[in-house]
N, C-alpha and C positions, 0 to 999 in steps of 0.2 A: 678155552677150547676143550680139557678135560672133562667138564660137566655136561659139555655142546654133547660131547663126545658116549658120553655115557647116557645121556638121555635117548642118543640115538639109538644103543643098546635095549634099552629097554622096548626102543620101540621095536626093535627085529624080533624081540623076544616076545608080547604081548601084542601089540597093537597091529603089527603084519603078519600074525597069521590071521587075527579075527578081520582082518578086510584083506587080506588078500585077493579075495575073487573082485572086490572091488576094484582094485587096483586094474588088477588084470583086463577088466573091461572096460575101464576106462584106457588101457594102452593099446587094447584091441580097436576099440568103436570110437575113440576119440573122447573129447568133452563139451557138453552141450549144455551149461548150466542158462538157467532163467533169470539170473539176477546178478548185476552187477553193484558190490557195496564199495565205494570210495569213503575211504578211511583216514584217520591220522595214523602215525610212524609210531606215535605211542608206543611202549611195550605193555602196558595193562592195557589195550584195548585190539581186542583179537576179534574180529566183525564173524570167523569161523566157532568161535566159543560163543559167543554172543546169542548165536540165529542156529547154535547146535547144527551146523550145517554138515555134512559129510565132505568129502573129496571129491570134486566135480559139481559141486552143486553152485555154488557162488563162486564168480568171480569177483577177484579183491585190490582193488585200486590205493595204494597207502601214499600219502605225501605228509606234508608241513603242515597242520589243523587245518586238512581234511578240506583244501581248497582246489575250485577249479577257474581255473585262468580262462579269462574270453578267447572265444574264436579267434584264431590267427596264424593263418597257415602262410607262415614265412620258411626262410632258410635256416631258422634257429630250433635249439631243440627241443622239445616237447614231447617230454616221459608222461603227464598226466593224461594228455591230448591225444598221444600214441595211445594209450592203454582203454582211452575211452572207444577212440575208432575201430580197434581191434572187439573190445565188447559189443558195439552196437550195431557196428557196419559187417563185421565178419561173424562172430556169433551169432550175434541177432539178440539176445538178451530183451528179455521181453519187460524186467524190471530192474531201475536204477535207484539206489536211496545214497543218499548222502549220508555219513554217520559222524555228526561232530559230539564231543565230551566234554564231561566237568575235569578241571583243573588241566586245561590244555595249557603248555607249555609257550607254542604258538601264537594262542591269542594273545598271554601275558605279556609276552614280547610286542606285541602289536601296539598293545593299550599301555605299555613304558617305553614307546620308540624304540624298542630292539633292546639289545645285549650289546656288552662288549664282545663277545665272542661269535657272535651272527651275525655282521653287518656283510659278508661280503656275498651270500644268500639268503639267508633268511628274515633280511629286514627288506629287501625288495619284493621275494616272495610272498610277505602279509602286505605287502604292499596293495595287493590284491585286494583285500578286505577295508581298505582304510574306508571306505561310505561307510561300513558296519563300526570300525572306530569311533569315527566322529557322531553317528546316530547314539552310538549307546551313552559317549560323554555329555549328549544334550538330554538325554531321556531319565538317565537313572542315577540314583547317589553311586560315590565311589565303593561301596558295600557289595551291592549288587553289579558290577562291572562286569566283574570278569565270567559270573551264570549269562549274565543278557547278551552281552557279547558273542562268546561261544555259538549261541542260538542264533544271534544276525549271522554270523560266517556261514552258517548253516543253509540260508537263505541268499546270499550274496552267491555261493556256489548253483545255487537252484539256476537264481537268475542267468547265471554264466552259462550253465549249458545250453538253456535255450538260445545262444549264441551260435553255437553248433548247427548248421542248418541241416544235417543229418542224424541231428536229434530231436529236433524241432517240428521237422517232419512227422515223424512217427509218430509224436507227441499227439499230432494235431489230427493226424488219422486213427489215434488208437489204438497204435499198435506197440508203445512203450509207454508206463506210468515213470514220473519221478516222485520221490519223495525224500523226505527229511527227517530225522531224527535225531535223537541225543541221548545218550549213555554218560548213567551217572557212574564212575569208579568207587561210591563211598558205597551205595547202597545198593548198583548191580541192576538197578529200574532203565526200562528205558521207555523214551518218551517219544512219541510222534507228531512230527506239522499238523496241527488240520486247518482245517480251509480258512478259519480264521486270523491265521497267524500266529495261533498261540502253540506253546506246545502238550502236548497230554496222553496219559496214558494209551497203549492202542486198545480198539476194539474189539 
């Protein structure tokens, strides 16, 4: 907490006076960002350093490798599901990208049946991705696993939104893109869906 603590300093000292009018108009006028990034929990992967994005501009969705669970509006609860409906249905966010990364945590647990220390959430929560498991153990040597992987999760979350029928919507009128990506942590590249399925530099 000391270092929490002193970082914060620094930021009263530097970083809030040069945005401070920022600030102030976004407590004034509210926030209106265009893009929502659903992220992993990662601590090297910060989707606001990434996209150089300012305060108010992106909103940022973080989970367990960067998954979203199928439509299912029951009595149970739903932090990712909440966060999406509040981006799309109430803001309006006019772009959604999925952002999954090299050497996620999550997926490795996926592709070794979990941890001992994660079975009581987070071995159900990849439970979500297990078609992207199984696809990558039929496709690629165990070398490549854990890159190809990552990129199916990436894709399994796509499919899931369009689960969403008030995402789905939009989609289909035009009036929300989604997309996909992946960031590497060694070399700081990041890489986009295209329509083939592969992933590659953007344009």
């Amino acid at each position: 907490m000391k270092s929490l603590l002193a970082g914060y300093q620094r930021f009263r000292a530097v970083g809030w006076p040069a945005q401070r009018r920022l600030f102030e108009s976004l407590a004034k006028n509210g926030q209106s960002p265009k893009a929502l990034v659903l992220a992993c929990v990662d601590s090297r992967i910060d989707p606001a350093m990434i996209f150089d994005a300012a305060p108010g501009e992106i909103l940022t969705v973080r989970n367990v490798a960067n998954l979203v669970p199928p439509y299912a509006p029951d009595a149970a609860y739903h932090g990712t599901s909440a966060a999406l409906e509040f981006g799309v249905r109430v803001l309006e966010v006019t772009q959604l990208i999925v952002l999954g990364h090299g050497l996620c945590g999550g997926v490795r647990a996926l592709l070794d049946g979990g941890t001992a220390n994660g079975q009581e959430f987070i071995a159900p929560w990849m439970s979500i991705a297990e078609a992207a498991r199984l696809h990558t153990l039929r496709s690629v040597p165990p070398a490549e696993q854990q890159h190809f992987c990552e990129y199916e999760v990436v894709k399994i979350s796509l499919a899931n939104l369009m689960t969403f029928p008030w995402i789905a919507d939009p989609v289909a009128a035009g009036r929300l893109s989604l997309h996909g990506a992946w960031f590497d942590v060694h070399s700081g590249v990041l890489m986009v869906l295209q329509p083939d399925g592969s992933f590659g530099a953007p344009v």
